[in-house]
HTML snippet that shows the backbone in 3Dmol.js (N, CA, C, O; Angstrom):
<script src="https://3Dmol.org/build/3Dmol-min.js"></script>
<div id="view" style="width:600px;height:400px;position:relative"></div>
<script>
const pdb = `
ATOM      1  N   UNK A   1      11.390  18.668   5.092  1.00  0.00           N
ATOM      2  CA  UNK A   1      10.752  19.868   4.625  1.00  0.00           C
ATOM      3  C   UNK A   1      10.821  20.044   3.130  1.00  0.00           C
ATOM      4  O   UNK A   1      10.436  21.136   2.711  1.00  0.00           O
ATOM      5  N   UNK A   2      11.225  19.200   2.299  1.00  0.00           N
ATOM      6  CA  UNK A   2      11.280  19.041   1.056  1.00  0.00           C
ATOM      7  C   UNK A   2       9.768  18.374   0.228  1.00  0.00           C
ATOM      8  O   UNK A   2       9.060  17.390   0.441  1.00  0.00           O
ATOM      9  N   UNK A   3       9.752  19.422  -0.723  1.00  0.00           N
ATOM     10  CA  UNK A   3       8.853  18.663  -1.783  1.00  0.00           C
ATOM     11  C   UNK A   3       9.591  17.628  -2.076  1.00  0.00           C
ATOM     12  O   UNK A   3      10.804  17.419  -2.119  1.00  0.00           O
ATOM     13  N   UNK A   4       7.637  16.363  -2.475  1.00  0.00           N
ATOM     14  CA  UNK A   4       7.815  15.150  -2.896  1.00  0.00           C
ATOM     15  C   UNK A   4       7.530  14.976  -4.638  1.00  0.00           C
ATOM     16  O   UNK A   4       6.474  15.373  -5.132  1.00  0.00           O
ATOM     17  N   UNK A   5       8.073  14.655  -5.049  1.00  0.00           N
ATOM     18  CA  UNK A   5       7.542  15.349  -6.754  1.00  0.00           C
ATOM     19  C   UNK A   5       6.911  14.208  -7.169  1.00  0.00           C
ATOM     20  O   UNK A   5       7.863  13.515  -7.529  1.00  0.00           O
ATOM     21  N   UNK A   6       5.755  13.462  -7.381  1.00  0.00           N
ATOM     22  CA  UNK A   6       4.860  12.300  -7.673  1.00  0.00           C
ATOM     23  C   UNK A   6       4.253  12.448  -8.306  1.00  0.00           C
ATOM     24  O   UNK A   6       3.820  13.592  -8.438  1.00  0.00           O
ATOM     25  N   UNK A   7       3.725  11.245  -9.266  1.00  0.00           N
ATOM     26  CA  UNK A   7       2.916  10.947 -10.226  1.00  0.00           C
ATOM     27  C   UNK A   7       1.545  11.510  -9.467  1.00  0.00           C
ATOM     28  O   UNK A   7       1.830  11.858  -8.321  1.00  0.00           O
ATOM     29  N   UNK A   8       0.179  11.693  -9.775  1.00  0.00           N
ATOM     30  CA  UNK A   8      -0.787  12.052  -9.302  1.00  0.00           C
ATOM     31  C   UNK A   8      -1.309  11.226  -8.417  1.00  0.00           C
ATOM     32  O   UNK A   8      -1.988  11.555  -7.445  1.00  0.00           O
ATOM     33  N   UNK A   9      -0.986  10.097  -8.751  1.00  0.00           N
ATOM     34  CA  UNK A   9      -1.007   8.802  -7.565  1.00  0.00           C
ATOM     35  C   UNK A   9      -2.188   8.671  -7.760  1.00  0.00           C
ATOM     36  O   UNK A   9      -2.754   9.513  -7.062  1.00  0.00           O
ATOM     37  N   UNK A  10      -2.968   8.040  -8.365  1.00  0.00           N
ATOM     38  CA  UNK A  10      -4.333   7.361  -8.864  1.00  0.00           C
ATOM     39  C   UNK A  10      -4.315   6.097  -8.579  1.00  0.00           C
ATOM     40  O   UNK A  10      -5.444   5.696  -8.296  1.00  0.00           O
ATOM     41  N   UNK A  11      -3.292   5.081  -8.521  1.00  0.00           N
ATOM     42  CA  UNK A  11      -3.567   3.890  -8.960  1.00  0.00           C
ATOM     43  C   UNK A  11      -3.708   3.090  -7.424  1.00  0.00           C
ATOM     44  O   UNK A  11      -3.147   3.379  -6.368  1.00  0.00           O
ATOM     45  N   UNK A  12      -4.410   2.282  -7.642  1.00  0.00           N
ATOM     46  CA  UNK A  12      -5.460   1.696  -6.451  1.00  0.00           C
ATOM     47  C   UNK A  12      -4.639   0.729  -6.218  1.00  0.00           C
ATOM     48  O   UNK A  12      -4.231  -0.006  -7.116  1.00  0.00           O
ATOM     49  N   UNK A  13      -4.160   0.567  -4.473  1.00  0.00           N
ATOM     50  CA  UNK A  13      -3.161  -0.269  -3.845  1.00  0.00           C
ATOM     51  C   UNK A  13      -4.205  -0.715  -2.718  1.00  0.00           C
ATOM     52  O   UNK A  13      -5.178  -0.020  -2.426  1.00  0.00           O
ATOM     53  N   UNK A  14      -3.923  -1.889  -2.138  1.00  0.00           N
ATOM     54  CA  UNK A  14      -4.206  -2.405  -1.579  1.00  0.00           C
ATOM     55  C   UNK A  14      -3.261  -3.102  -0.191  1.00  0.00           C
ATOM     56  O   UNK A  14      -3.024  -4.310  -0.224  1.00  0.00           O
ATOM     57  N   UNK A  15      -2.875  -2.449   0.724  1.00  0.00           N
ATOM     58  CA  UNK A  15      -2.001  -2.191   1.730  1.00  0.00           C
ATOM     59  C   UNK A  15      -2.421  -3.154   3.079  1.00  0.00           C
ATOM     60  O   UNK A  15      -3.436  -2.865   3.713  1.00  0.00           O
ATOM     61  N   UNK A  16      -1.492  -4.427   3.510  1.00  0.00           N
ATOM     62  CA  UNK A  16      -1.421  -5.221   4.555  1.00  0.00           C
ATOM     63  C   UNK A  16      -0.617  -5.159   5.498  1.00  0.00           C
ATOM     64  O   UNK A  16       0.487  -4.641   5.332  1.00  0.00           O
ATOM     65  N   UNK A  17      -0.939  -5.592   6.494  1.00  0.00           N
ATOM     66  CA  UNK A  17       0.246  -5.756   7.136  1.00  0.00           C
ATOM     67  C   UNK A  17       0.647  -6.501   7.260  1.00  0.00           C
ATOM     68  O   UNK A  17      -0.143  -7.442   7.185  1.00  0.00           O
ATOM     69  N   UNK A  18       1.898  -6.856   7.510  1.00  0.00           N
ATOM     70  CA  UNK A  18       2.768  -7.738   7.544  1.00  0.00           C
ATOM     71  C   UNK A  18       2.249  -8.981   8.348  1.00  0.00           C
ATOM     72  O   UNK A  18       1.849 -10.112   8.069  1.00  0.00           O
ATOM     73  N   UNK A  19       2.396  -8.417   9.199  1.00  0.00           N
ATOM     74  CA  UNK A  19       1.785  -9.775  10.329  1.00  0.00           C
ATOM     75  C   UNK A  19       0.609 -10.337  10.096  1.00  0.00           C
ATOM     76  O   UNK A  19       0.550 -11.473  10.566  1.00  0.00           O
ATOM     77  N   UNK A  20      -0.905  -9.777   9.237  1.00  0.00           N
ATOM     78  CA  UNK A  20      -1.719 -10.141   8.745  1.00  0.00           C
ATOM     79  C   UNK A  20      -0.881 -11.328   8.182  1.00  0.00           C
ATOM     80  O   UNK A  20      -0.679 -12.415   8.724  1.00  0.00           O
ATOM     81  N   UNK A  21      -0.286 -10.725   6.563  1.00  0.00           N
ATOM     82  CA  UNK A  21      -0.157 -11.615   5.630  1.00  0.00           C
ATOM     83  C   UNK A  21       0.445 -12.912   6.008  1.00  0.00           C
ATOM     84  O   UNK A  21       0.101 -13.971   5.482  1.00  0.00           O
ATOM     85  N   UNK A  22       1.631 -12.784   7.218  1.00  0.00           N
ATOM     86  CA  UNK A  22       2.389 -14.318   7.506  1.00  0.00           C
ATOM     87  C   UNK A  22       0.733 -14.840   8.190  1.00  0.00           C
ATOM     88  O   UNK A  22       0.292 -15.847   7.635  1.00  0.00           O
ATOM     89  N   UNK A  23       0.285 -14.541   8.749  1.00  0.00           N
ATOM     90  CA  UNK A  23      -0.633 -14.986   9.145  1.00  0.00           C
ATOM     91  C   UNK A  23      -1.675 -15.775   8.519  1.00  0.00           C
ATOM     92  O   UNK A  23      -2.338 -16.702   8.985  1.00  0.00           O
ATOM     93  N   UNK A  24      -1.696 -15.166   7.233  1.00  0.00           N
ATOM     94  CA  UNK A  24      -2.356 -16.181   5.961  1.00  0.00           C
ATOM     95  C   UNK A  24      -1.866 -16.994   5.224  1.00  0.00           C
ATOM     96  O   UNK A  24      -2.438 -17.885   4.596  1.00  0.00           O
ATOM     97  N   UNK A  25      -0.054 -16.558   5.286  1.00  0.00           N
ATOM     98  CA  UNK A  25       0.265 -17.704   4.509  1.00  0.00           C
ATOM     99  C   UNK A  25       0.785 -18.912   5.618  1.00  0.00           C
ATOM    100  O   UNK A  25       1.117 -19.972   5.086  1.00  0.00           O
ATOM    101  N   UNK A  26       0.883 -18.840   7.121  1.00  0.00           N
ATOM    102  CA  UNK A  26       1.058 -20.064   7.664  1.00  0.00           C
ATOM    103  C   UNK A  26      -0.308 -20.771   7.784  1.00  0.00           C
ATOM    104  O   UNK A  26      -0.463 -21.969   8.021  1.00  0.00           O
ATOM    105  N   UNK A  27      -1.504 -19.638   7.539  1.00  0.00           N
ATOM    106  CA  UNK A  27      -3.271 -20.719   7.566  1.00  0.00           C
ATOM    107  C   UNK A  27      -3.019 -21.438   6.335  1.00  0.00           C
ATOM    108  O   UNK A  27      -3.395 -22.607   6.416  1.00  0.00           O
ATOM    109  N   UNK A  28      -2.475 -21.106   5.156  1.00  0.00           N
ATOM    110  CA  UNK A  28      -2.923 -21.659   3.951  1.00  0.00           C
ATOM    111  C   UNK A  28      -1.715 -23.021   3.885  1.00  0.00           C
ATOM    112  O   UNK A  28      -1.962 -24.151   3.465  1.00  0.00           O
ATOM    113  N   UNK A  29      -0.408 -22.537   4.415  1.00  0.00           N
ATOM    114  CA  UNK A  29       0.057 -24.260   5.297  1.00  0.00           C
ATOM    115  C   UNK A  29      -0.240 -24.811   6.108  1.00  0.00           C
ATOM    116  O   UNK A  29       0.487 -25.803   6.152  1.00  0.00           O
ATOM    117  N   UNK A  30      -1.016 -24.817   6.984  1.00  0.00           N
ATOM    118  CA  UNK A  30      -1.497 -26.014   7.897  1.00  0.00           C
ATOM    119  C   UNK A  30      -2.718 -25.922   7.588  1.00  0.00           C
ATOM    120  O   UNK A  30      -3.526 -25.863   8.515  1.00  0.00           O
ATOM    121  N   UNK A  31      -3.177 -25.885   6.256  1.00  0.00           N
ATOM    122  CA  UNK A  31      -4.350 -26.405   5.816  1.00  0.00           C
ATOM    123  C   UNK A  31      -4.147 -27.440   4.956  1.00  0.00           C
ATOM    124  O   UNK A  31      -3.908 -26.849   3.903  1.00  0.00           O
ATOM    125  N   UNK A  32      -4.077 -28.850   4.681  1.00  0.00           N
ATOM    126  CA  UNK A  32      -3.713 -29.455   3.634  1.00  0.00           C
ATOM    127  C   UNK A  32      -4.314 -29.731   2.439  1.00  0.00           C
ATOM    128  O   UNK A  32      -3.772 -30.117   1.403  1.00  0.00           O
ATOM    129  N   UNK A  33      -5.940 -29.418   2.734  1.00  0.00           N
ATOM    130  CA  UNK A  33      -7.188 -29.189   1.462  1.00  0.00           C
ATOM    131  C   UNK A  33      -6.892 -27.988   0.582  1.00  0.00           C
ATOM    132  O   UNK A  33      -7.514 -27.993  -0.480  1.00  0.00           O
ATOM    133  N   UNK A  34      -6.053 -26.925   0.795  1.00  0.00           N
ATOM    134  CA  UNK A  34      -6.232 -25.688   0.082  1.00  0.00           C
ATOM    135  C   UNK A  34      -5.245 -26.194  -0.840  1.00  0.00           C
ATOM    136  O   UNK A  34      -4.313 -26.947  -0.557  1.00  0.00           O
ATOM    137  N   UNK A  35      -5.556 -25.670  -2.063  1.00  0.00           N
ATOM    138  CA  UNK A  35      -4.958 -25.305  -3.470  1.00  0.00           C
ATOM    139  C   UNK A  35      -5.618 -24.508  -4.202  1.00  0.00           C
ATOM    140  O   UNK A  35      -6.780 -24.101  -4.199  1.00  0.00           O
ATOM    141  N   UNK A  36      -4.240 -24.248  -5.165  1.00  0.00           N
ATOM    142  CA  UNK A  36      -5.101 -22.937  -6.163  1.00  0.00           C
ATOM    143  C   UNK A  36      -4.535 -22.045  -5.457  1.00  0.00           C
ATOM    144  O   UNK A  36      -3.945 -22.232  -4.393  1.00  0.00           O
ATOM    145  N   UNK A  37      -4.721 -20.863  -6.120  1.00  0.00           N
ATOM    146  CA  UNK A  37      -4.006 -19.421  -5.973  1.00  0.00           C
ATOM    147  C   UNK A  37      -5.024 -18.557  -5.021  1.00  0.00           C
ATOM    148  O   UNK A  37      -6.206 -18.414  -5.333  1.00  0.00           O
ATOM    149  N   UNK A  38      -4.506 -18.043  -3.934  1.00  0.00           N
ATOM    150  CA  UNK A  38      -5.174 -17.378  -3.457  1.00  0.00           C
ATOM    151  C   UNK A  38      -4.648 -16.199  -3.341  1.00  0.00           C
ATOM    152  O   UNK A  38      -3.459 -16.032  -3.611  1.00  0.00           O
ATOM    153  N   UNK A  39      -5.541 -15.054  -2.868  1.00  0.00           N
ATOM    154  CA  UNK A  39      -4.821 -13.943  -2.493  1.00  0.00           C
ATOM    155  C   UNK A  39      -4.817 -13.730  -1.049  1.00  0.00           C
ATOM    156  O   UNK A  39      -5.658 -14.201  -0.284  1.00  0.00           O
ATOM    157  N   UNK A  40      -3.857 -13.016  -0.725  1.00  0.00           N
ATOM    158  CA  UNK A  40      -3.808 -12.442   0.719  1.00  0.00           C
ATOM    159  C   UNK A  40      -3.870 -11.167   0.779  1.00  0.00           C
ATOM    160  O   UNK A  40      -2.875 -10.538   0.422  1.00  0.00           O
ATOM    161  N   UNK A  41      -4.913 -10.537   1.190  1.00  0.00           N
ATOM    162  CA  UNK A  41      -4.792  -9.165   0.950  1.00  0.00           C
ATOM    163  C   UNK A  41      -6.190  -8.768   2.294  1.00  0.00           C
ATOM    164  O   UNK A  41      -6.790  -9.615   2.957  1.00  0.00           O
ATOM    165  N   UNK A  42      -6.378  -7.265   2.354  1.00  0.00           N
ATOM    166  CA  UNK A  42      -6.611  -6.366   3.352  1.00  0.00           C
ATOM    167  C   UNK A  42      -8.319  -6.451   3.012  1.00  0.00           C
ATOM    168  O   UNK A  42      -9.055  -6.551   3.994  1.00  0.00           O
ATOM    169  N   UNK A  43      -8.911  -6.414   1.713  1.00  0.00           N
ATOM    170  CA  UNK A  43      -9.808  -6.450   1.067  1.00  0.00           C
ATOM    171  C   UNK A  43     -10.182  -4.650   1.236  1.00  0.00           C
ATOM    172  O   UNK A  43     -11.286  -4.593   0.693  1.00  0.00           O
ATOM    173  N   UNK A  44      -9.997  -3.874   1.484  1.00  0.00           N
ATOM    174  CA  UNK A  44      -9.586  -2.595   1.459  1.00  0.00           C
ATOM    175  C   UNK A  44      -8.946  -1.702   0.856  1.00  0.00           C
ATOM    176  O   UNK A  44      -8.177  -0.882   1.359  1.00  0.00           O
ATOM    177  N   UNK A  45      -9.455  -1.914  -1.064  1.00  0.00           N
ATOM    178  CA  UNK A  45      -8.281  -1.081  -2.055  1.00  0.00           C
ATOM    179  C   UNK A  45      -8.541   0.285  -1.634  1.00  0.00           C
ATOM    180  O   UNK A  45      -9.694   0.591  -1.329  1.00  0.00           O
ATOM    181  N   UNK A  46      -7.530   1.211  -1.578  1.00  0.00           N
ATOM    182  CA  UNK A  46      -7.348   2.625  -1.386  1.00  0.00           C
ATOM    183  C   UNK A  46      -6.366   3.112  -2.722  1.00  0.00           C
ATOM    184  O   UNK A  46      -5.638   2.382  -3.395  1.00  0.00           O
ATOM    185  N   UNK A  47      -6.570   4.424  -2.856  1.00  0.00           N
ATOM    186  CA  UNK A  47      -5.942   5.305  -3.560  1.00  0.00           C
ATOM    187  C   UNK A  47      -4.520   5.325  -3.389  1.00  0.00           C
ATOM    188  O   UNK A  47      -4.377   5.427  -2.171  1.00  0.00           O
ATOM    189  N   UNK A  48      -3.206   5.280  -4.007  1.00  0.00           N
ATOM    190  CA  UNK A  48      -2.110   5.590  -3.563  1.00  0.00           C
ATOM    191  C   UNK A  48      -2.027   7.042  -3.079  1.00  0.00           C
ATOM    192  O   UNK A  48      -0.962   7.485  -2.650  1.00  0.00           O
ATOM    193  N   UNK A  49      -2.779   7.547  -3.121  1.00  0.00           N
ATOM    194  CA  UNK A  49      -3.069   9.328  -2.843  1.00  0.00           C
ATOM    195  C   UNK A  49      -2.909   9.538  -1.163  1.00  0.00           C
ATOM    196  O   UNK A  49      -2.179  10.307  -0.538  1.00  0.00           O
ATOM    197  N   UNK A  50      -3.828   8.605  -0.730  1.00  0.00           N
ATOM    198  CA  UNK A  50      -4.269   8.404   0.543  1.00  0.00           C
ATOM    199  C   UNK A  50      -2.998   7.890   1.519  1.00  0.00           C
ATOM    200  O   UNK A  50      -2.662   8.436   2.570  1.00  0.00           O
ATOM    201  N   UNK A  51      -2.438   6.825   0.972  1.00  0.00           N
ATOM    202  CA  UNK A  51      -0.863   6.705   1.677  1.00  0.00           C
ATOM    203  C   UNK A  51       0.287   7.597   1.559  1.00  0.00           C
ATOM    204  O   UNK A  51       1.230   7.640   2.349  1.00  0.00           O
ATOM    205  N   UNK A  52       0.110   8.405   0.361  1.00  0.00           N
ATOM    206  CA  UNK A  52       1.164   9.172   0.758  1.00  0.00           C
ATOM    207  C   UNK A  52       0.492  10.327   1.653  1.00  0.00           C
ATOM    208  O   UNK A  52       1.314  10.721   2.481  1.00  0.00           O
ATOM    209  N   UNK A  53      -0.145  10.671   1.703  1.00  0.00           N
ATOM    210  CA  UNK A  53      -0.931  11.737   2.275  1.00  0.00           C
ATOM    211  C   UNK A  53      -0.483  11.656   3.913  1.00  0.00           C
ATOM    212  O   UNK A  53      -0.128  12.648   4.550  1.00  0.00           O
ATOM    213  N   UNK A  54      -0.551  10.560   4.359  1.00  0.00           N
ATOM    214  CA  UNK A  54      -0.429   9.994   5.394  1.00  0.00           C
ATOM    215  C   UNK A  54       0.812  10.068   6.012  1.00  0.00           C
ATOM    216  O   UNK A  54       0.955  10.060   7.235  1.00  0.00           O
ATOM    217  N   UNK A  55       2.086  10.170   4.872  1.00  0.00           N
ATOM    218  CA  UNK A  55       3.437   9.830   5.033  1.00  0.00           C
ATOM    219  C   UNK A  55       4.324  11.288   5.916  1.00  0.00           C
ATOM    220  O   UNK A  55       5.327  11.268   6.631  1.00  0.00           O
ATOM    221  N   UNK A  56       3.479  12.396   5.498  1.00  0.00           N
ATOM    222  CA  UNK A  56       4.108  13.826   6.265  1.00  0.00           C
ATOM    223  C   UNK A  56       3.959  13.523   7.483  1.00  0.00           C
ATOM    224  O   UNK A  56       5.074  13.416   7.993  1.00  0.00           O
ATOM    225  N   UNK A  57       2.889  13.271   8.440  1.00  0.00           N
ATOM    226  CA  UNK A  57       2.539  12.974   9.759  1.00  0.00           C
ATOM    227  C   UNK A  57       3.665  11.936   9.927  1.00  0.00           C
ATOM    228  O   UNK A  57       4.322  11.916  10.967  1.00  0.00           O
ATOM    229  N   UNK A  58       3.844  11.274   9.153  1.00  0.00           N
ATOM    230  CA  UNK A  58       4.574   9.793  10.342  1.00  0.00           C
ATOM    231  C   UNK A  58       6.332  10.214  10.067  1.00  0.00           C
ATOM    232  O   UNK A  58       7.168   9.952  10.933  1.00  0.00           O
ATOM    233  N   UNK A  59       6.649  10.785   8.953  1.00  0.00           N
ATOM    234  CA  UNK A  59       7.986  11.282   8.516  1.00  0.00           C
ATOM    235  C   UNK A  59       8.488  12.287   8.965  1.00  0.00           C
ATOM    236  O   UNK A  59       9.312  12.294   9.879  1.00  0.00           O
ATOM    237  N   UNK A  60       7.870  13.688   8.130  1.00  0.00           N
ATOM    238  CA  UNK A  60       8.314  15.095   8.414  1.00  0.00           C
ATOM    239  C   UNK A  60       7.235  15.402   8.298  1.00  0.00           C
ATOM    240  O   UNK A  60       6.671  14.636   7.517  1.00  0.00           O
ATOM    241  N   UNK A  61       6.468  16.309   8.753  1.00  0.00           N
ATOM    242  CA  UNK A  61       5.344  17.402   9.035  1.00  0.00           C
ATOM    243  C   UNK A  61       5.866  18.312   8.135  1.00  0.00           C
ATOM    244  O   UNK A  61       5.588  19.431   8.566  1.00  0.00           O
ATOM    245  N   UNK A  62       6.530  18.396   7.021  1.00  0.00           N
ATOM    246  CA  UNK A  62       6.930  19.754   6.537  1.00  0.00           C
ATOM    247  C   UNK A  62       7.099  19.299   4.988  1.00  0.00           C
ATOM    248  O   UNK A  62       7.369  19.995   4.009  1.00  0.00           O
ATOM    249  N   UNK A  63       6.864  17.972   5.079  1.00  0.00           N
ATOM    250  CA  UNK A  63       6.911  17.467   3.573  1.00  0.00           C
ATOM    251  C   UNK A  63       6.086  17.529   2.881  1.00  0.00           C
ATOM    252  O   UNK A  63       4.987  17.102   3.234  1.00  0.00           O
ATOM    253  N   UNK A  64       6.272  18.090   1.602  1.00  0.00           N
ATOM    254  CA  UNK A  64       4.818  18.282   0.851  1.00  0.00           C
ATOM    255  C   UNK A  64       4.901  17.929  -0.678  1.00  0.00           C
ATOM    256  O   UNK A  64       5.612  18.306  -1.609  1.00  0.00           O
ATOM    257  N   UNK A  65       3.731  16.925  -0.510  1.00  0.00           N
ATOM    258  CA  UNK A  65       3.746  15.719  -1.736  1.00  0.00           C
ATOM    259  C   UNK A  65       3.108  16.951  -2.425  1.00  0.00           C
ATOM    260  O   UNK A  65       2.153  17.679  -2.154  1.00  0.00           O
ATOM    261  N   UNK A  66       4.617  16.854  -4.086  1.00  0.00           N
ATOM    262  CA  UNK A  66       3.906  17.685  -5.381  1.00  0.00           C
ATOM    263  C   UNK A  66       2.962  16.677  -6.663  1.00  0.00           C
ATOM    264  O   UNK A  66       3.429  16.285  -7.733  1.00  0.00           O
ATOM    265  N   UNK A  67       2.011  16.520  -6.312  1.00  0.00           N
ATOM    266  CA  UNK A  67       0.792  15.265  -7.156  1.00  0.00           C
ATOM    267  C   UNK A  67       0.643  16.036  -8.435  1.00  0.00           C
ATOM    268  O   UNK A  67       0.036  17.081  -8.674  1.00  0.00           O
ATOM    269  N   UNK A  68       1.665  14.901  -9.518  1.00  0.00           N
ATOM    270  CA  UNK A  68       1.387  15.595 -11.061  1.00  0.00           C
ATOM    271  C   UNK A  68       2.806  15.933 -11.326  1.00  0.00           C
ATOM    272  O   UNK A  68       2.896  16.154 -12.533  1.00  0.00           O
ATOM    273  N   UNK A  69       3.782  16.052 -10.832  1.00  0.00           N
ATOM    274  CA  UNK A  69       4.636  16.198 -11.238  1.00  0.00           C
ATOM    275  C   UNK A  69       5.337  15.997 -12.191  1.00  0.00           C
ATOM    276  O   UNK A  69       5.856  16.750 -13.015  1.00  0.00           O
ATOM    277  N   UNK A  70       5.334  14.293 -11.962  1.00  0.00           N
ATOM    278  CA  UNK A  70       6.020  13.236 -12.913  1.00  0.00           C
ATOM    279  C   UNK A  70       4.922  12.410 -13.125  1.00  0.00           C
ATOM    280  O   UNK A  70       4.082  11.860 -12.413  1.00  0.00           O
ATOM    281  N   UNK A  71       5.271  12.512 -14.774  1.00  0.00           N
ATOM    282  CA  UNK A  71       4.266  11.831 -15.511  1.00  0.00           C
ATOM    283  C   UNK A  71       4.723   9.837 -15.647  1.00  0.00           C
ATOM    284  O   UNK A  71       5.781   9.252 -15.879  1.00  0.00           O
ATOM    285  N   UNK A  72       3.217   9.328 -15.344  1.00  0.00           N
ATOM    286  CA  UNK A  72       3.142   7.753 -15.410  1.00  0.00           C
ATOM    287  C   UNK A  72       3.806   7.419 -16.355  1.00  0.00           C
ATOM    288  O   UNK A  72       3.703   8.021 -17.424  1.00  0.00           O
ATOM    289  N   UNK A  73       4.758   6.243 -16.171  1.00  0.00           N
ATOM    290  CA  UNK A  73       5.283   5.877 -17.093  1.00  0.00           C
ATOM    291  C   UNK A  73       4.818   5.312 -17.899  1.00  0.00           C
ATOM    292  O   UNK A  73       5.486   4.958 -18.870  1.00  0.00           O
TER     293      UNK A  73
END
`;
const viewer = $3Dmol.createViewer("view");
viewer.addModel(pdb, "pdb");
viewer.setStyle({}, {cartoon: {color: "spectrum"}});
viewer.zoomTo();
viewer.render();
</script>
């Protein structure tokens, strides 16, 4: 039931899951043609706004993110 005191949360994350990602990095080993840098990712950038937003429902229902609080470093 406590305020969350946060930056305004602007900055654009891009959120996997876990099991996705092992999942790409055991394709990109039993591939033996791949090289070079790849990414593993969701292809789905979102707002950090949007995950915390999300975080009262799955945590506490009573938590309430203060956006702006603390300034970006």
């Amino acid at each position: 039931g406590q305020q969350l005191d946060l930056t305004r949360c602007e900055q654009i994350w891009e959120f996997t899951h876990v099991r996705d990602a092992a999942q790409g990095f055991v394709a990109l080993l039993e591939t033996p043609q791949a090289d070079g840098v790849f990414n593993v990712a969701s292809g789905a950038p979102a707002p950090l706004r949007d995950a915390v937003l999300l975080l009262p429902d799955m945590i506490d229902r009573n938590a309430r993110p203060n956006f702006g609080a603390v300034p970006y470093r």
